[in-house]
mmCIF file of the C-alpha atoms, coordinates in Angstrom:
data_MODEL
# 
_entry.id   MODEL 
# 
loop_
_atom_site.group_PDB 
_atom_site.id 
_atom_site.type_symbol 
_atom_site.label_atom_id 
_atom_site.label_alt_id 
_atom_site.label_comp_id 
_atom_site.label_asym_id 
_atom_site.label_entity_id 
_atom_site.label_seq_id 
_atom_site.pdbx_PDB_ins_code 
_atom_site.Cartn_x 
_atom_site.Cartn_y 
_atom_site.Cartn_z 
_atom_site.occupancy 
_atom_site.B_iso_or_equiv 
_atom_site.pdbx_formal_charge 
_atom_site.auth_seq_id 
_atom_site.auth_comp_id 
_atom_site.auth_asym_id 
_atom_site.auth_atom_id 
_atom_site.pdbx_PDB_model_num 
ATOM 1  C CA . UNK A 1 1  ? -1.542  5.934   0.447  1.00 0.00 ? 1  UNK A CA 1 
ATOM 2  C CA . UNK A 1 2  ? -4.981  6.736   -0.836 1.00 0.00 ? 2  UNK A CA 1 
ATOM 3  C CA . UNK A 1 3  ? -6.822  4.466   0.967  1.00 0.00 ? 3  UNK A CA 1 
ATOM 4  C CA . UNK A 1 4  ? -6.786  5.351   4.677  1.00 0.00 ? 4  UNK A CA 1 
ATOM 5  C CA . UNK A 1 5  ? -8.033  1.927   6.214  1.00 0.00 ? 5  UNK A CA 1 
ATOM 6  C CA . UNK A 1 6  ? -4.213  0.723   4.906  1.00 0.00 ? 6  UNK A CA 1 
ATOM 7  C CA . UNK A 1 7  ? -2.144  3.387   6.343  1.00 0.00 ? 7  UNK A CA 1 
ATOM 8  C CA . UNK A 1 8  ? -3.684  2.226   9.797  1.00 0.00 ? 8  UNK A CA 1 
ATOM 9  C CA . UNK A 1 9  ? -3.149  -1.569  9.256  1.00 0.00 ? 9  UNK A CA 1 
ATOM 10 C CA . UNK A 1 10 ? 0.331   -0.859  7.796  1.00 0.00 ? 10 UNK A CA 1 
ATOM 11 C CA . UNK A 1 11 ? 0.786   1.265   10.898 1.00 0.00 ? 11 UNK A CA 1 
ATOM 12 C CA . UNK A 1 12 ? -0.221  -0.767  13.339 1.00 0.00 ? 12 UNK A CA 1 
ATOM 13 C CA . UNK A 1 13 ? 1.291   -4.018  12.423 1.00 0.00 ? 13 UNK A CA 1 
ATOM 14 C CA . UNK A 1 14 ? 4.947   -1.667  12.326 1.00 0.00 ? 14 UNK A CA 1 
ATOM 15 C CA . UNK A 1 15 ? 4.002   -0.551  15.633 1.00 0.00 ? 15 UNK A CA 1 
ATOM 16 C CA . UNK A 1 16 ? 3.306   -4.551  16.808 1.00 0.00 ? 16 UNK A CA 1 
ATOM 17 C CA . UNK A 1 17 ? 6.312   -5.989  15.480 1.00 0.00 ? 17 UNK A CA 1 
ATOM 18 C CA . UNK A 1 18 ? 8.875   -3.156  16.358 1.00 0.00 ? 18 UNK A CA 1 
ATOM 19 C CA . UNK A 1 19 ? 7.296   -3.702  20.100 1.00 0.00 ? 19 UNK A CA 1 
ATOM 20 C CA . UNK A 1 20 ? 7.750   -7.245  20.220 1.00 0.00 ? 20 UNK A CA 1 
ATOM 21 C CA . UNK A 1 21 ? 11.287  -6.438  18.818 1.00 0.00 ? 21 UNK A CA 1 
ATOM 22 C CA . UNK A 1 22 ? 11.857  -4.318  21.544 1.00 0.00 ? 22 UNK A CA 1 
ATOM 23 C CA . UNK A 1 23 ? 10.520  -5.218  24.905 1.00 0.00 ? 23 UNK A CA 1 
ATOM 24 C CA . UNK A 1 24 ? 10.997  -9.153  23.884 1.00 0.00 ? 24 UNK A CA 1 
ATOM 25 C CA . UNK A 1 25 ? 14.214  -11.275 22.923 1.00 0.00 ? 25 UNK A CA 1 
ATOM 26 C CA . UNK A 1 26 ? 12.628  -11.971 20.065 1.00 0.00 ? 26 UNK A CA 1 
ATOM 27 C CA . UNK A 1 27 ? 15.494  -9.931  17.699 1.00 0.00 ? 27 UNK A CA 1 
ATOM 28 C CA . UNK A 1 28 ? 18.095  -11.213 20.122 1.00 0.00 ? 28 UNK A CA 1 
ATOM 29 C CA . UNK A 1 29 ? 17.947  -14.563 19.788 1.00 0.00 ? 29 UNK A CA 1 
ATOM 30 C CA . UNK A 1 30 ? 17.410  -13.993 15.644 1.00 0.00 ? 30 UNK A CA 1 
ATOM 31 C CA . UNK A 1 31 ? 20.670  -12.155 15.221 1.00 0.00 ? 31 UNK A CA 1 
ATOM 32 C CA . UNK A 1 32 ? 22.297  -15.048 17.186 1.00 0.00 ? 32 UNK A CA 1 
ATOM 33 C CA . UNK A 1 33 ? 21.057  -17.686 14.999 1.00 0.00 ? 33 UNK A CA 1 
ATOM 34 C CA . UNK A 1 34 ? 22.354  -16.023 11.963 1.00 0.00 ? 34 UNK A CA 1 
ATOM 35 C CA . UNK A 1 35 ? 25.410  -15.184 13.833 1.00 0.00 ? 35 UNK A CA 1 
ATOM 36 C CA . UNK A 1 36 ? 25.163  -11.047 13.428 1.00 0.00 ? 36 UNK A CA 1 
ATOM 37 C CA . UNK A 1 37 ? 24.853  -11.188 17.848 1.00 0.00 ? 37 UNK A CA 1 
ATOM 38 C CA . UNK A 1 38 ? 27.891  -8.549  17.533 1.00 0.00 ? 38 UNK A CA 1 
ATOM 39 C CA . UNK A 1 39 ? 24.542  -6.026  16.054 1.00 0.00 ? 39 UNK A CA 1 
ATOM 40 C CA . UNK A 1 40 ? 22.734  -6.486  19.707 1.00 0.00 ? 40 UNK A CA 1 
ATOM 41 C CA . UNK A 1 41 ? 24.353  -3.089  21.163 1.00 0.00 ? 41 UNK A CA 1 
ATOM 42 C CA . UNK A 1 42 ? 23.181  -1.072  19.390 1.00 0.00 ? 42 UNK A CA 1 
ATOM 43 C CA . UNK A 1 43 ? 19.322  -1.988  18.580 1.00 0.00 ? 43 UNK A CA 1 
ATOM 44 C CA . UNK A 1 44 ? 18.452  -0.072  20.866 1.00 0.00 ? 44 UNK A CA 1 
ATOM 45 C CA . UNK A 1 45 ? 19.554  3.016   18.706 1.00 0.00 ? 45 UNK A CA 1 
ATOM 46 C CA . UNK A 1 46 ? 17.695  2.216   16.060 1.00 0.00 ? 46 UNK A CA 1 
ATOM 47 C CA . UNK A 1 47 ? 14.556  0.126   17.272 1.00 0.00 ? 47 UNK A CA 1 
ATOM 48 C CA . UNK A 1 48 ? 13.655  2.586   19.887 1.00 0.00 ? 48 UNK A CA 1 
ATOM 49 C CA . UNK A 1 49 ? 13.549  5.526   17.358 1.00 0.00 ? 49 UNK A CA 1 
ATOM 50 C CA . UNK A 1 50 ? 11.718  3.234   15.072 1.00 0.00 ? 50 UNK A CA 1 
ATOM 51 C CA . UNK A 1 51 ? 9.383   2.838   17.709 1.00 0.00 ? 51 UNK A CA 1 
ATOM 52 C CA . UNK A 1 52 ? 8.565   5.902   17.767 1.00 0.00 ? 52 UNK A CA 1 
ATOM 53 C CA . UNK A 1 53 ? 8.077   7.043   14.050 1.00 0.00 ? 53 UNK A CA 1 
ATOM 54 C CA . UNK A 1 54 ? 5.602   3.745   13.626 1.00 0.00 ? 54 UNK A CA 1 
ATOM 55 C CA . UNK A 1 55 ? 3.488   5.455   16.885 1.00 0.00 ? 55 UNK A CA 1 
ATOM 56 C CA . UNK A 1 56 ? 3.147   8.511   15.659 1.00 0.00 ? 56 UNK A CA 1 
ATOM 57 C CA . UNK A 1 57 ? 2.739   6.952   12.206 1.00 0.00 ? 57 UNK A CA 1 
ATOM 58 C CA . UNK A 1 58 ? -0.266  5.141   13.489 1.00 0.00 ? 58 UNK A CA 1 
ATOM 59 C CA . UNK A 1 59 ? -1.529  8.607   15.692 1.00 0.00 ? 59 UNK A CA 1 
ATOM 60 C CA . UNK A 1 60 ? -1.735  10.461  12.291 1.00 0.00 ? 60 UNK A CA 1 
ATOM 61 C CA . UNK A 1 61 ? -3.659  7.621   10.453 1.00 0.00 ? 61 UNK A CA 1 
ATOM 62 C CA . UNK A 1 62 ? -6.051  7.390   12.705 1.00 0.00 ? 62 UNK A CA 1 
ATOM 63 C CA . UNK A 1 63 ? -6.713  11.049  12.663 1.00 0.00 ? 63 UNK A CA 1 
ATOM 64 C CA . UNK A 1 64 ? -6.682  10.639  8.955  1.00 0.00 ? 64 UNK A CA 1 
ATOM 65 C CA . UNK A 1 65 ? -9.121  8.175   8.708  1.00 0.00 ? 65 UNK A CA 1 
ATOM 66 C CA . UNK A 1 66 ? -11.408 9.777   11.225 1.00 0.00 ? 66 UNK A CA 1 
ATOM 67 C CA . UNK A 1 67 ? -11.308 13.047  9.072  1.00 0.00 ? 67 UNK A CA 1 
ATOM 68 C CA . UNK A 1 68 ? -11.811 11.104  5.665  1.00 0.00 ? 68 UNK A CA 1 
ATOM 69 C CA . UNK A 1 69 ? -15.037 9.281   7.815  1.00 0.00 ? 69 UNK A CA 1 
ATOM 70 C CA . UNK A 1 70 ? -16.071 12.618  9.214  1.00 0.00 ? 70 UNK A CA 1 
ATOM 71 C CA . UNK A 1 71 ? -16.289 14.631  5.421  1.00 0.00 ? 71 UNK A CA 1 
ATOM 72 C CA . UNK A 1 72 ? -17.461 11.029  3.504  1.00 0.00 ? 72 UNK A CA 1 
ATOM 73 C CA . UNK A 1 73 ? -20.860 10.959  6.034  1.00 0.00 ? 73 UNK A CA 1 
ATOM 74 C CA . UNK A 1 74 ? -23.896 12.318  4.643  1.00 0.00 ? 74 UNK A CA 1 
ATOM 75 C CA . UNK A 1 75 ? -25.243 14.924  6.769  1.00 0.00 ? 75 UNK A CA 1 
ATOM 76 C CA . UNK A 1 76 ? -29.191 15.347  6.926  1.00 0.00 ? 76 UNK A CA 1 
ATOM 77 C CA . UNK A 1 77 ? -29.700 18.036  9.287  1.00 0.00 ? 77 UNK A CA 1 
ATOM 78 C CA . UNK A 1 78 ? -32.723 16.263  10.333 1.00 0.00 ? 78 UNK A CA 1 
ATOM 79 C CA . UNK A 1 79 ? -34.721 15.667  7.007  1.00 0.00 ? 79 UNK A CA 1 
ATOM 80 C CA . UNK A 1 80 ? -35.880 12.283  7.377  1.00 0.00 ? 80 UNK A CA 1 
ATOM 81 C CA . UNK A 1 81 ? -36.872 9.900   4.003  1.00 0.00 ? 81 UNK A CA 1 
# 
């Protein structure tokens, strides 16, 4: 992704729903609906992994962003207009 500002929102909304997925019911009580409730023993070998990557997914864009902010800012090593 180019664009930094959508690495972080794409980041952080994984990060949001893969929490709610995994300290809630929320994917519990979706799988039993659909009738997959055999699947619920083992989300938490892939969710909690998931978890993970989308955290330190959302540590690097930040640091991404902050760089790209950091060299973008005009620097006037105080010359005033």
């Amino acid at each position: 992704m180019k664009d930094p500002k959508t690495l972080v929102r794409a980041s952080i909304f994984g990060t949001i729903v893969l929490a709610l997925c995994c300290f809630t019911p929320v994917l519990v009580v979706v799988l039993g609906v659909v009738g997959m409730s055999a699947l619920t023993g083992y989300l938490d070998y892939v969710l909690l992994p998931a978890l993970a990557v989308f955290i330190g997914l959302t540590i690097y864009a930040i640091r991404r962003k902050r760089q790209a902010d950091a060299c973008c800012t005009p620097k006037f090593n105080g010359i005033t207009k």
